[in-house]
C-alpha positions as CSV (number, residue, x, y, z in Angstrom):
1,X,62.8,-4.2,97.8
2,X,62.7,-4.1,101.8
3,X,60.0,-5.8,103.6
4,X,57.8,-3.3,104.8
5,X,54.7,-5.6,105.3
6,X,54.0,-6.9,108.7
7,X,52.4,-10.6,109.4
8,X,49.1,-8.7,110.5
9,X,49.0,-6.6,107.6
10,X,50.0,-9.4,105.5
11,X,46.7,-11.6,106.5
12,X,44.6,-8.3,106.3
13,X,45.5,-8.1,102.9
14,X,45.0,-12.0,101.5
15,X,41.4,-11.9,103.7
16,X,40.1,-8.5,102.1
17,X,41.0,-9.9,98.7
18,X,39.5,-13.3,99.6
19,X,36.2,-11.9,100.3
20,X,36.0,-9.5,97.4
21,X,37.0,-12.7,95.3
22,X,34.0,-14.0,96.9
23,X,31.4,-11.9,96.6
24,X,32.6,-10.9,92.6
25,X,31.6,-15.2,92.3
26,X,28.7,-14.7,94.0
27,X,27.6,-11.4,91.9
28,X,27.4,-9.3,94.8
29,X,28.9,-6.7,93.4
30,X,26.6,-5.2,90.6
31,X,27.6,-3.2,88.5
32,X,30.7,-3.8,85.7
33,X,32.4,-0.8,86.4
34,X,32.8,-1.3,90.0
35,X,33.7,-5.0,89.9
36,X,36.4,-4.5,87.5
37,X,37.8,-2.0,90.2
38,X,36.8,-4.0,93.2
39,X,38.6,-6.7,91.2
40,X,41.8,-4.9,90.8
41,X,42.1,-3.9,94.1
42,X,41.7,-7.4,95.0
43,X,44.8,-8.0,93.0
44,X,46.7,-5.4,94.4
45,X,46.3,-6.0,97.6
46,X,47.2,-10.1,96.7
47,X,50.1,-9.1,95.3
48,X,51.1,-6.7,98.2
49,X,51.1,-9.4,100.2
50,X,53.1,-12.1,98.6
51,X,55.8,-9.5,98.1
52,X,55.8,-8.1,101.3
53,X,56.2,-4.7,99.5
54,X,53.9,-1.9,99.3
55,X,54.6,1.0,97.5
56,X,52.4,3.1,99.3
57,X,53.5,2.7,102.4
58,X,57.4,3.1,100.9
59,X,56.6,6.1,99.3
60,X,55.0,7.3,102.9
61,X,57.7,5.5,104.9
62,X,55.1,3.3,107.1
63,X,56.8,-0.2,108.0
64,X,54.4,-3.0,109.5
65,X,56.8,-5.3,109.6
66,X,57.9,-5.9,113.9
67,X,61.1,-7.1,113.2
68,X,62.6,-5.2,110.8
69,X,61.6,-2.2,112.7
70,X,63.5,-3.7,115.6
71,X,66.5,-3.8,113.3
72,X,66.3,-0.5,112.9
73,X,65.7,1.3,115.8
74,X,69.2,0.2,117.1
């Protein structure tokens, strides 16, 4: 798997997740339905960025990382 994350993207991700963690503890989110969703995105999103890979964006062919980029543009 190719990076395809960027550092920016990569903090977007753990902080969205952070907060949803957050506010599922703090039973913010009502309903059961909706926090087992809100729940897995969370995850998703975690995992995304401890990979640096998103399968999304490969299967779109969007790269946020700088660098990488860089590499390939030459």
């Amino acid at each position: 798997m190719k990076k395809n994350i960027g550092t920016i993207d990569k903090i977007l991700r753990v902080v969205i997740a952070i907060v949803i963690a957050v506010l599922y503890y703090m039973d913010l989110i009502v309903s059961d339905t909706l926090s087992a969703i809100v729940l897995f995105l969370a995850a998703v999103l975690l995992i995304t960025s401890l990979l640096n890979f998103c399968p999304i964006y490969f299967i779109l062919r969007i790269n946020s990382c700088r660098r990488d980029r860089e590499i390939n543009d030459d």
